[in-house]
C-alpha positions as CSV (number, residue, x, y, z in Angstrom):
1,X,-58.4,69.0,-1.8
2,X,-61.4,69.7,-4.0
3,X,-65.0,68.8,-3.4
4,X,-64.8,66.2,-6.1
5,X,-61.7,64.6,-5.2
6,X,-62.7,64.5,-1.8
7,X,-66.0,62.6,-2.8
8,X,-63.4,60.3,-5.3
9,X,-61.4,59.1,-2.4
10,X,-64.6,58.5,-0.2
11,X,-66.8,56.5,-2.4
12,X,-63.1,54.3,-4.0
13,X,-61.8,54.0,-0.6
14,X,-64.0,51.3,0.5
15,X,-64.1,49.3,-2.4
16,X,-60.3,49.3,-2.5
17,X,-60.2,47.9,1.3
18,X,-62.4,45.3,0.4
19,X,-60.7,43.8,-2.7
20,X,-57.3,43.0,-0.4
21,X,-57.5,39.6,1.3
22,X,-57.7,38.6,4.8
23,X,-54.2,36.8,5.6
24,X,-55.1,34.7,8.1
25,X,-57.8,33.3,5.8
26,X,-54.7,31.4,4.4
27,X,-53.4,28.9,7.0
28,X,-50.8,27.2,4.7
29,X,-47.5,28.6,3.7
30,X,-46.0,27.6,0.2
31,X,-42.7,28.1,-0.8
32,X,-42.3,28.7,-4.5
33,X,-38.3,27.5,-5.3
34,X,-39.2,27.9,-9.5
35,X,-41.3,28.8,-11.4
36,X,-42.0,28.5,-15.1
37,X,-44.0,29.2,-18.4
38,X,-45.0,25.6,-20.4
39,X,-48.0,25.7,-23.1
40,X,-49.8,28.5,-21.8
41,X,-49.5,27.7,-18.2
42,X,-47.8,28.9,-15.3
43,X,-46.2,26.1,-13.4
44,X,-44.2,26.1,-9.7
45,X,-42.1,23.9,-8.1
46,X,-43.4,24.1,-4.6
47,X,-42.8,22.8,-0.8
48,X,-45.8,22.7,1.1
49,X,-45.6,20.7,4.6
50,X,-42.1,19.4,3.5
51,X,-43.8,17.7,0.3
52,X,-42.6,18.3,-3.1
53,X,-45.2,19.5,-5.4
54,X,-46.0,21.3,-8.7
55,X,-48.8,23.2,-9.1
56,X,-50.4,24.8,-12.4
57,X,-52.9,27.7,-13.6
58,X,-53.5,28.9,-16.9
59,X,-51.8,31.9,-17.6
60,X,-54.8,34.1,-18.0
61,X,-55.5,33.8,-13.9
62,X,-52.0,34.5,-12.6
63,X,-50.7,38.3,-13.2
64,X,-47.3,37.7,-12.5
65,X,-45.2,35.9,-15.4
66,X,-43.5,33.8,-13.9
67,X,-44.2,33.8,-10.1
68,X,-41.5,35.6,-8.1
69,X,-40.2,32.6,-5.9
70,X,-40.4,32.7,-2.4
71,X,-43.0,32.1,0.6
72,X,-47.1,32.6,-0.1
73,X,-50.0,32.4,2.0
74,X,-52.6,29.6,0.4
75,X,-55.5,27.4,1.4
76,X,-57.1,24.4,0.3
77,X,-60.2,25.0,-1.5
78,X,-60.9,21.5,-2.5
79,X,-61.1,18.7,-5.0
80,X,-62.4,17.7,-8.3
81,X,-65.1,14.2,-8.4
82,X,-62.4,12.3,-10.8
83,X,-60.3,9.4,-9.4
84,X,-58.3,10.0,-7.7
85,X,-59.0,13.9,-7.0
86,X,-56.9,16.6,-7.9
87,X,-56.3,19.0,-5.1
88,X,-56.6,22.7,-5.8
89,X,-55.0,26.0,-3.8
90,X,-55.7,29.5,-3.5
91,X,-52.8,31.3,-3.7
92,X,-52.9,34.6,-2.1
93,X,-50.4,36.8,-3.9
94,X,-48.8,40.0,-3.2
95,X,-51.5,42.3,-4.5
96,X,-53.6,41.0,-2.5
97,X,-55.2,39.1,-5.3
98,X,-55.2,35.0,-5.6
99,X,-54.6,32.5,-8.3
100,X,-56.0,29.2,-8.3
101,X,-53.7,26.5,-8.5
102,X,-54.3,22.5,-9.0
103,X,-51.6,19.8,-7.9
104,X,-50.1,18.4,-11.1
105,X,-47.3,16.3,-9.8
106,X,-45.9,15.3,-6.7
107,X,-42.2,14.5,-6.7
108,X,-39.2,13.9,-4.9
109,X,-37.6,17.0,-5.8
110,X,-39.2,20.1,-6.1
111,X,-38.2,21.2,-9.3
112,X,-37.4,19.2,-11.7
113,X,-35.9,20.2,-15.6
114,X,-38.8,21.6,-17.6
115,X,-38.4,20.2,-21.1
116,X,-37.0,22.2,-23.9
């Protein structure tokens, strides 16, 4: 190995390290069951707890299209001041990256029909 790639990998090494998450930073576990494109958005049917929910981010924040289904870590990262607050989630994806989400419905199944 070179002098200069040597010095690459040193000085990017670090700085790729540090842009992965710490897992356990995300006590919840969500299970995506679908997930779908509506208006710009990206919106899953989730389970967290046993409760049926479906979350939604803009398109521009989440890099997959749509969201493989299946288990992520999350955590709650709080609520907006209207009434009655929406509830919003970090999701921590599987580049190690995270999308916020906010709780747009709560249902009795997880994932409904989307309309046509």
């Amino acid at each position: 190995m070179n002098k200069s790639a040597l010095a690459s990998t040193l000085i990017l090494a670090p700085l790729l390290l540090a842009s992965k998450k710490d897992p356990t930073q995300y006590p919840i576990v969500i299970h995506v069951q679908c997930s779908y494109l509506r208006s710009g958005n990206q919106q899953i049917g989730v389970s967290i707890d046993g409760k049926a929910m479906e979350l939604t981010a803009p398109m521009k924040y989440v890099p997959y299209a749509p969201l493989p289904l299946g288990d992520y870590k999350a955590r709650l990262i709080g609520a907006n001041g209207y009434d009655p607050p929406a509830e919003y989630y970090e999701v921590l994806l599987p580049s190690g990256k995270t999308s916020n989400f906010s709780v747009t419905g709560l249902a009795s199944t997880v994932c409904p029909v989307p309309p046509q």
